[in-house]
C-alpha positions as CSV (number, residue, x, y, z in Angstrom):
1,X,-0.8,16.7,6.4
2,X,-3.2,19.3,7.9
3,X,-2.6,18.9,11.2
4,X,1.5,19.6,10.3
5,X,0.4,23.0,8.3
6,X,-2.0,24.0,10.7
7,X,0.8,23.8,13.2
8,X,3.0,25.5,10.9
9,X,0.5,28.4,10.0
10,X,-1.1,28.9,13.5
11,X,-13.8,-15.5,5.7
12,X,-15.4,-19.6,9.6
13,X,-15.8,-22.5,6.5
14,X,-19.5,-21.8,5.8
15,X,-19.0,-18.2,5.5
16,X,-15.7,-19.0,3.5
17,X,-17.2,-21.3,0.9
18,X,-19.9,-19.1,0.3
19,X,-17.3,-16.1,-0.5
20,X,-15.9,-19.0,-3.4
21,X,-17.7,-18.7,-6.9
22,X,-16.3,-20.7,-9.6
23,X,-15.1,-18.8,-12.4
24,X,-12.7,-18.2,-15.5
25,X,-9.7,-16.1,-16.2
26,X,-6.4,-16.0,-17.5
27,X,-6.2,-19.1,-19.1
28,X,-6.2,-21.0,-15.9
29,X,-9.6,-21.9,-13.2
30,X,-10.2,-19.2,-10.9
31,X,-12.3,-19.1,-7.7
32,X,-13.7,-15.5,-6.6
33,X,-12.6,-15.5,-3.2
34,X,-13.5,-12.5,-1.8
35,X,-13.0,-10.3,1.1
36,X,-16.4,-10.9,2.8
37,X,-14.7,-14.6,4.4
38,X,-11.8,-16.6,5.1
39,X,-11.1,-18.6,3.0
40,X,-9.1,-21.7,4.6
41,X,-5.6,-21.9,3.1
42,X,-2.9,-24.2,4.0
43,X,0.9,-23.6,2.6
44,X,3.4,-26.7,3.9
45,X,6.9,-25.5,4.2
46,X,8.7,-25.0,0.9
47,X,10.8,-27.9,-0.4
48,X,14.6,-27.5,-0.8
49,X,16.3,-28.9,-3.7
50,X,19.9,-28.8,-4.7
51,X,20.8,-27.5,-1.6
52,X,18.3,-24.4,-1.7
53,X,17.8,-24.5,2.1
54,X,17.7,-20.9,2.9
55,X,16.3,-19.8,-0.5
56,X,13.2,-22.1,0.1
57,X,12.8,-20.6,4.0
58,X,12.9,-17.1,2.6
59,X,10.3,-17.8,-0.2
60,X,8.4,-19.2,2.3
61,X,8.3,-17.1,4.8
62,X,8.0,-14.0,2.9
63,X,4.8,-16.1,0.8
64,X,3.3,-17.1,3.6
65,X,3.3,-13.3,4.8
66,X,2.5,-11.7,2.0
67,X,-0.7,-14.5,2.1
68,X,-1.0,-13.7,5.9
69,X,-2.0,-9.6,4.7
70,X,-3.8,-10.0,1.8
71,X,-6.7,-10.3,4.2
72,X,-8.6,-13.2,2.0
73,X,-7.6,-16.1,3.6
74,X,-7.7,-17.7,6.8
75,X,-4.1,-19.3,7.1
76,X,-4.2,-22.4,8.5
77,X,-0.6,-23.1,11.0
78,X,1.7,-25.7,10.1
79,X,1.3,-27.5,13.6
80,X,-2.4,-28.5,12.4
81,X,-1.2,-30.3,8.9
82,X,-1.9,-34.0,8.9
83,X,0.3,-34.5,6.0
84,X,3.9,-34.6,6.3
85,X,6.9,-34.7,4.0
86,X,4.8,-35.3,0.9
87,X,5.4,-34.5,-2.4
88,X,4.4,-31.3,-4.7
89,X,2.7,-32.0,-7.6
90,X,-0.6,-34.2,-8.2
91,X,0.1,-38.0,-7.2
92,X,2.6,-37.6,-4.9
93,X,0.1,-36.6,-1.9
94,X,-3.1,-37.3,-1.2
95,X,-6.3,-34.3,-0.8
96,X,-7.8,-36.6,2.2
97,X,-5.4,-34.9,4.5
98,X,-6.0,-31.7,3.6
99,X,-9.9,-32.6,3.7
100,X,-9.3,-33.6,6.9
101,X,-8.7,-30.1,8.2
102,X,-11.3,-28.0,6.1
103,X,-8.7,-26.8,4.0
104,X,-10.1,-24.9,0.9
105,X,-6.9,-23.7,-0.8
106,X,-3.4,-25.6,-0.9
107,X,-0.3,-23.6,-2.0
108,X,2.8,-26.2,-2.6
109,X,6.1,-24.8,-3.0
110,X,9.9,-26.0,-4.2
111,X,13.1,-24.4,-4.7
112,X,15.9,-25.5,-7.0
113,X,19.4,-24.1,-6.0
114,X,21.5,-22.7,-8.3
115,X,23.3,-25.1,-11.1
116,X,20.4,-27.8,-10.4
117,X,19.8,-29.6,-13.6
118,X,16.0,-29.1,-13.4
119,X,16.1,-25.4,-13.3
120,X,19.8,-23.7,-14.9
121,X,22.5,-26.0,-15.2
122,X,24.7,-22.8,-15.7
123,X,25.0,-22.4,-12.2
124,X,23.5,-18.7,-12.2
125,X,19.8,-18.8,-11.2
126,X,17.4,-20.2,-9.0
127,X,14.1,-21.8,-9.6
128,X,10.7,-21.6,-7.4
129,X,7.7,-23.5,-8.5
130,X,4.2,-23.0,-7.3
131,X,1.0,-25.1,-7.0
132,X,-1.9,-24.0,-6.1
133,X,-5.2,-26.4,-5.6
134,X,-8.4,-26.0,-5.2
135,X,-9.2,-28.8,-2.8
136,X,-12.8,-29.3,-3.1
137,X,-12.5,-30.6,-6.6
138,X,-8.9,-31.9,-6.2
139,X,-8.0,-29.4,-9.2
140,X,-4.8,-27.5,-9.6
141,X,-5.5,-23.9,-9.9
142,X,-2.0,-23.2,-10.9
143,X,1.6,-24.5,-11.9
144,X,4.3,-21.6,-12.7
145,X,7.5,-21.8,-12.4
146,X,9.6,-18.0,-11.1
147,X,13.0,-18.0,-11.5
148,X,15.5,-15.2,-10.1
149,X,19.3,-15.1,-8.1
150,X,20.0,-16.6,-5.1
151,X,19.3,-12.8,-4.2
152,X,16.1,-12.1,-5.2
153,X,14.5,-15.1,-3.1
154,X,12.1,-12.4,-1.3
155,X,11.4,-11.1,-4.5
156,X,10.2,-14.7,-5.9
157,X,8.1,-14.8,-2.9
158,X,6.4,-11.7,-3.2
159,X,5.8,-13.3,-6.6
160,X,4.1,-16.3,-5.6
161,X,1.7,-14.9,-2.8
162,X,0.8,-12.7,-6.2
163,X,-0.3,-15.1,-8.6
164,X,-1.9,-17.3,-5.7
165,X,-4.2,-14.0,-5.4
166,X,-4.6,-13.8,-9.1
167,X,-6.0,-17.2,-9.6
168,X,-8.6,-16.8,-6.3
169,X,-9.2,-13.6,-6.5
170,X,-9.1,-12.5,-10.5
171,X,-6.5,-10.0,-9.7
172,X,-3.3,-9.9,-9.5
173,X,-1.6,-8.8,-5.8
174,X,0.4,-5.9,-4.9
175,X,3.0,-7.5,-2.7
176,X,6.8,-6.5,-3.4
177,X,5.6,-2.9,-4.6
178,X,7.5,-0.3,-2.6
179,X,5.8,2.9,-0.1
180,X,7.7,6.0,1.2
181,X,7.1,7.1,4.7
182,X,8.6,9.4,6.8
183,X,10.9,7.2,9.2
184,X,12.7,8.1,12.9
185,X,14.9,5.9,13.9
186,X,18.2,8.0,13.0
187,X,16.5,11.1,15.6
188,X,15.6,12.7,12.6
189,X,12.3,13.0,10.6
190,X,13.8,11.2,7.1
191,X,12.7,9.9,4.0
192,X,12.4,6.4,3.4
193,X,11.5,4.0,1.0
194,X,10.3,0.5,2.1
195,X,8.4,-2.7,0.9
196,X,4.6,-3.3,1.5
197,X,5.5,-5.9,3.8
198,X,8.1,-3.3,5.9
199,X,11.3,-5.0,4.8
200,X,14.0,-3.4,2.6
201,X,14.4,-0.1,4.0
202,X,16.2,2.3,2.3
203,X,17.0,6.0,2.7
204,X,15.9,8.7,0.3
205,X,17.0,11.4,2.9
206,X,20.1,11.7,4.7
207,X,19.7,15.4,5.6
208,X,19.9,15.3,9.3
209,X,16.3,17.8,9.3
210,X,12.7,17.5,9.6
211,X,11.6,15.8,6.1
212,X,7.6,15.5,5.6
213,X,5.0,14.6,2.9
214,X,6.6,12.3,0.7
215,X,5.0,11.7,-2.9
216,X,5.7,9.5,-5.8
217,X,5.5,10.9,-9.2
218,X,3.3,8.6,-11.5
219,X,5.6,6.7,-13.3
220,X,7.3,5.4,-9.6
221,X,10.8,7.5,-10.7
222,X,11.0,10.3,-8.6
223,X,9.5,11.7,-5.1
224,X,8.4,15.0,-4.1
225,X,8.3,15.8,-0.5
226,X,9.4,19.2,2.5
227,X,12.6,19.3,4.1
228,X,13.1,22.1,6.5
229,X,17.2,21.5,5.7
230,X,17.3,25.0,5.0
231,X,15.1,26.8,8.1
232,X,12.1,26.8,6.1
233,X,10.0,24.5,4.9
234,X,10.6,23.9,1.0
235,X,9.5,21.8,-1.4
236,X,11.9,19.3,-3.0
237,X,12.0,16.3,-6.1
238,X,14.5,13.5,-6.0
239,X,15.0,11.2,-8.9
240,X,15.4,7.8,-7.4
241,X,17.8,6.5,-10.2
242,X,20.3,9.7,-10.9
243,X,20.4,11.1,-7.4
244,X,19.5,14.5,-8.6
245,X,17.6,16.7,-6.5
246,X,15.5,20.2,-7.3
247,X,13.8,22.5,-5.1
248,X,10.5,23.1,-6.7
249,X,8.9,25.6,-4.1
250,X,10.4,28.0,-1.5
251,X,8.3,30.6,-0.8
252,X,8.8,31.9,3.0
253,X,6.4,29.8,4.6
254,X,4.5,26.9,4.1
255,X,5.7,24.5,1.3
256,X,4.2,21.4,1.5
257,X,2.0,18.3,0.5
258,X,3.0,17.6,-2.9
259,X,1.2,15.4,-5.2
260,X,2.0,14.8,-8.9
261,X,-0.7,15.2,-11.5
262,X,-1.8,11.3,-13.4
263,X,-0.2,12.6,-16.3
264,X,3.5,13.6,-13.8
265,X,3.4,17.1,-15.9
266,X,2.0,19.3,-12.6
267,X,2.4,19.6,-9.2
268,X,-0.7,20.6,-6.8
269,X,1.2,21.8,-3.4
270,X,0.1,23.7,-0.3
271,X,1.7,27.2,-0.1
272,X,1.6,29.8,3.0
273,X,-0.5,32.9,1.7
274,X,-0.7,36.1,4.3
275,X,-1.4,33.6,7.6
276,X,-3.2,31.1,5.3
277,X,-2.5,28.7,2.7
278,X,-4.2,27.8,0.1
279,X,-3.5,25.0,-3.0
280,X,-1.3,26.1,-6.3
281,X,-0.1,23.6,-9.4
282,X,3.2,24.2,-10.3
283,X,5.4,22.9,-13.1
284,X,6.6,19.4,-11.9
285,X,9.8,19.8,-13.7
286,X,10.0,23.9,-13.2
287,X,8.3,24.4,-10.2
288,X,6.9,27.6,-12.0
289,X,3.4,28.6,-10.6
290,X,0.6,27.5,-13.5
291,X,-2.7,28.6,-11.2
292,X,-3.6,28.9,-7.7
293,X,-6.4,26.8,-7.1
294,X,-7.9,28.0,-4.1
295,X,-8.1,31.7,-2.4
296,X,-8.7,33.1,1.0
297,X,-11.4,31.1,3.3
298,X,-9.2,29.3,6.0
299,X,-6.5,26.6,5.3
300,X,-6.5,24.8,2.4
301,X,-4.1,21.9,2.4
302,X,-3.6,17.9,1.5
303,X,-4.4,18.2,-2.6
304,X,-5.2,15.0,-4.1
305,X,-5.7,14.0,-8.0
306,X,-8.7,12.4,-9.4
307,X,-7.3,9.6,-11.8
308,X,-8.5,11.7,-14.7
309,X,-6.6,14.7,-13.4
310,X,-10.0,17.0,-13.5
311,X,-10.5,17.3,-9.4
312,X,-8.2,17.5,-7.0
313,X,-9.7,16.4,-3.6
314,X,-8.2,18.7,-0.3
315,X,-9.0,19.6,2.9
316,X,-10.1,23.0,4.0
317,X,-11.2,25.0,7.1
318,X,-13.3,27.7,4.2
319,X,-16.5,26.7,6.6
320,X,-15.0,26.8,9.9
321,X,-13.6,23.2,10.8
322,X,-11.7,21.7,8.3
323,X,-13.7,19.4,5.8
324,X,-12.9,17.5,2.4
325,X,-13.8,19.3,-0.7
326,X,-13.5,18.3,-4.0
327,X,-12.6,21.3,-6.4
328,X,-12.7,21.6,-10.3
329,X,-8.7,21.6,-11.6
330,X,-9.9,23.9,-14.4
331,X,-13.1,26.0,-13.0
332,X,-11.9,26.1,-9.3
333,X,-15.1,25.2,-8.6
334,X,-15.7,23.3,-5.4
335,X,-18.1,20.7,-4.0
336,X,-17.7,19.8,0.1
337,X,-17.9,16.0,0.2
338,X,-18.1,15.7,4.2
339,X,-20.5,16.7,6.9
340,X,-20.4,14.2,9.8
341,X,-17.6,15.9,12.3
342,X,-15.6,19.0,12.4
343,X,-12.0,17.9,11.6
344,X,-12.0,16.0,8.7
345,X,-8.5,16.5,7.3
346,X,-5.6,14.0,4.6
347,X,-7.7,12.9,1.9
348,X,-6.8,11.1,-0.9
349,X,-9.0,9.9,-4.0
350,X,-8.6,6.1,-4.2
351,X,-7.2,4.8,-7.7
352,X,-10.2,4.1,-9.4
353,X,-11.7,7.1,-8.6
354,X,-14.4,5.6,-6.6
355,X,-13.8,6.4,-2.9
356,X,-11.3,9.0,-0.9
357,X,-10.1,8.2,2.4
358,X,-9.8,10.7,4.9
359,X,-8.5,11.2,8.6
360,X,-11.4,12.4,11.2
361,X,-11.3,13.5,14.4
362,X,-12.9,11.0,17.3
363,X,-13.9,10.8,21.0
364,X,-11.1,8.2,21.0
365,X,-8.5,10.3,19.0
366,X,-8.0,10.2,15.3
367,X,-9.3,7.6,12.7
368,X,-9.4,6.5,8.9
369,X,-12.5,6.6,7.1
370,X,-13.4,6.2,3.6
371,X,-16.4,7.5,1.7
372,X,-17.2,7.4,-1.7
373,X,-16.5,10.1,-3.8
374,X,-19.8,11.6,-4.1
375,X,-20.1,11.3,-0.2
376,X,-22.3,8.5,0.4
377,X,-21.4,5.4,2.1
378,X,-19.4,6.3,4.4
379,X,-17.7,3.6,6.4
380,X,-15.1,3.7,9.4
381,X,-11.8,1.6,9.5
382,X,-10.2,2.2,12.8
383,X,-12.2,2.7,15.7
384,X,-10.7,2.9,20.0
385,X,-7.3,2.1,18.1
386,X,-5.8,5.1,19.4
387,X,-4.6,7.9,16.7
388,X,-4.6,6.6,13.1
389,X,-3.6,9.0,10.3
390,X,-1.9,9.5,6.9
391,X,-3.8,6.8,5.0
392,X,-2.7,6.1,1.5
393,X,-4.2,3.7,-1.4
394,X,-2.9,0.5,-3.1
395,X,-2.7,0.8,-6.7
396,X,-5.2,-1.9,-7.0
397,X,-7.8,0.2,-4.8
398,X,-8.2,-2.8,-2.7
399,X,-5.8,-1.4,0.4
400,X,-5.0,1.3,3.0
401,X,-2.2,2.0,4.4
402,X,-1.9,4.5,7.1
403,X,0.0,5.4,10.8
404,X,-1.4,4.3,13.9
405,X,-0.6,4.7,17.7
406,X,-2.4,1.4,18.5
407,X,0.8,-0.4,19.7
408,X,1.9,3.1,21.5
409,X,4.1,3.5,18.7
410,X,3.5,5.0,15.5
411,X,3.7,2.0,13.2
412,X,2.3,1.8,9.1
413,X,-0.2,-0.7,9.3
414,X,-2.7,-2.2,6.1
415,X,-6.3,-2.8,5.9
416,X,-8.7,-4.2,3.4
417,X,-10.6,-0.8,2.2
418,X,-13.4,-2.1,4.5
419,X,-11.7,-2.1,7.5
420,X,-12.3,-5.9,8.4
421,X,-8.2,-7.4,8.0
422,X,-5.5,-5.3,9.3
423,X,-2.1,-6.3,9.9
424,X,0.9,-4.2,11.1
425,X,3.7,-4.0,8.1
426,X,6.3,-1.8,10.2
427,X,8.3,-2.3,13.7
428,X,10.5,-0.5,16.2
429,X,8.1,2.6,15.8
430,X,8.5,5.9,14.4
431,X,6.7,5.7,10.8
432,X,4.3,8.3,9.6
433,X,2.8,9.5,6.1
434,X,3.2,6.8,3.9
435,X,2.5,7.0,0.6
436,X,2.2,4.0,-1.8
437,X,3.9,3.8,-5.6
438,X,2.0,3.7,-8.5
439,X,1.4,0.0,-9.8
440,X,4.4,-0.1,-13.2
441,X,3.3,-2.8,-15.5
């Protein structure tokens, strides 16, 4: 983040109905919702079977957030259903009641306990079925069945809200994928890696230091990131499944913002030069210099890959306030992508290589824009929210997620990449610099 190394180195009905196109995809009906309206959805309460009571409740819940974020839908409260204690699949309730109260999409859920004869007599798994309906034409959009432990019932959930997007939106959702951030609450500045929703917390740090700039590596298996453990600020890799951890930079100085090549061979890192820094690649597995990739002109920090791995996107003061560049991983060559302001700092190319969001400086503080990569269209997500920074991408390019003050804490918070849904994923304060993992198929 530049403002760390600058420090360091001195869808109403109507409008809802009209965002729903009938379509065709994955073997199964799909209607294009999309973000441009709520689209009314209504989820009943999970039914328990086989004594499943808290599985169902966590399924639910953890569906009905997931739902609640997505930013598609307009999620109709349980207090407002007509129907009650009804069954699940078609015939065993009727659509007037859901008719009744402008309901567009209906998302039906059971869960079998474990050793239920309908779902694994063994004893060892449960089961969570899903319907969704399309309740203008009284059509099921989809029937699937998920089955996990009694363990994994947040994981079934996140698994549900993501096939309910897939067959109303075309694509598949991004809920139960993990982001590292920078956390607090132990009086230190640690790692931490957390689900999208801002459960399952757990450490990647336990240093005791100042820890900054956490990165995955492309294939979601290691995370590069600065510790200041040792007095200075060097650049470390941790591999999530061995434990093993390498310093890959530790020059005197500045050592920071990491971020893996798309191919996980190269490193592009901000490294003090003189009372600068300026951007190098190193070897991601070495940490042996390849090329420096900038020289002289101000601070150059914040490198970000293209998905094709030929531009890296970074922020540099070369023309007095800092600014986004894009620059040329082979050539060096550089081309400044914004104008409006004079602190432009943090950004980061969005997956499909369309847009970068960035971090400019307001009247009102600090705020997320995004702007597409060849610097038109510039929109603005936050606005008199107080300081927002650190935003980072879903894999799907769909999402931001970034820090904000707006609660008078720094919490992560997502927003649809047009700014019009936000929701708050973290509490008790304290969370900066999030990064989100690459989507694993």
């Amino acid at each position: 983040m530049i403002r760390t190394a600058l420090s360091i180195v001195a869808l109403v009905l109507a409008s809802a109905l009209a965002a729903v196109e009938p379509a065709h995809g994955q073997g199964v009906g799909v209607i294009r919702v999309t973000p441009s309206g709520d689209v009314p959805l209504a989820a009943p309460p999970s039914k328990a079977v086989a004594g499943a009571t808290s599985e169902a409740d966590t399924v639910y819940r953890v569906m009905w957030r997931d739902l609640e974020m997505s930013g598609y839908f307009k999620m109709q409260r349980p207090e407002s259903y007509v129907e009650k204690g009804k069954g699940v699949e078609l015939g065993t309730f009727d659509f007037s009641a859901w008719e009744m109260i402008d309901t567009t999409v209906l998302v039906k859920t059971r869960v079998h306990g474990s050793g239920d004869p309908g779902c694994a007599p063994e004893g060892q798994r449960v089961c969570a079925d899903l319907f969704v309906y399309y309740v203008p034409t009284q059509g099921a959009l989809a029937v699937k069945r998920f089955r996990g432990t009694a363990e994994s019932a947040r994981h079934l959930g996140h698994a549900m809200a993501n096939h309910v997007l897939l067959v109303t939106t075309g694509t598949r959702g991004h809920f139960g994928s993990r982001l590292v951030a920078v956390g607090t609450h132990t009086g230190n500045k640690e790692v931490y890696v957390l689900e999208t929703d801002g459960q399952g917390v757990r450490p990647v740090t336990r240093n005791g230091s100042i820890n900054l700039s956490p990165a995955w590596s492309p294939d979601g298996a290691e995370i590069a990131w600065t510790s200041y453990k040792r007095a200075n600020p060097d650049l470390y890799v941790k591999n999530l499944a061995t434990g093993h951890t390498r310093m890959i930079s530790s020059v005197k100085g500045v050592n920071t913002s990491p971020a893996f090549s798309p191919d996980g061979r190269h490193l592009a890192m901000s490294r003090s030069v003189a009372s600068d820094s300026d951007v190098f690649v190193l070897d991601a597995k070495t940490g042996s210099e390849l090329h420096r990739l900038t020289t002289g002109g101000g601070i150059d920090v914040s490198p970000s890959y293209s998905p094709d791995g030929t531009q890296v996107a970074l922020a540099s003061e070369r023309a007095g306030g800092a600014q986004v560049y894009l620059v040329s991983v082979d050539s060096g060559e550089s081309k400044r992508v914004t104008f409006n302001g004079d602190f432009n700092i943090d950004p980061v190319i969005s997956p499909d290589g369309k847009r970068i969001a960035f971090v400019g400086r307001s009247k009102g503080g600090f705020d997320i824009y995004v702007v597409g990569i060849d610097g038109r269209g510039m929109i603005r997500l936050t606005q008199d929210m107080s300081d927002n920074e650190d935003p980072t991408w879903s894999p799907d390019s769909r999402y931001v997620v970034f820090s904000s003050t707006r609660t008078g804490r720094s919490e992560l918070w997502m927003s649809t990449a047009d700014g019009r849904h936000q929701s708050q994923v973290t509490q008790g304060g304290g969370w900066t610099q999030p990064s989100w993992a690459p989507a694993l198929e």
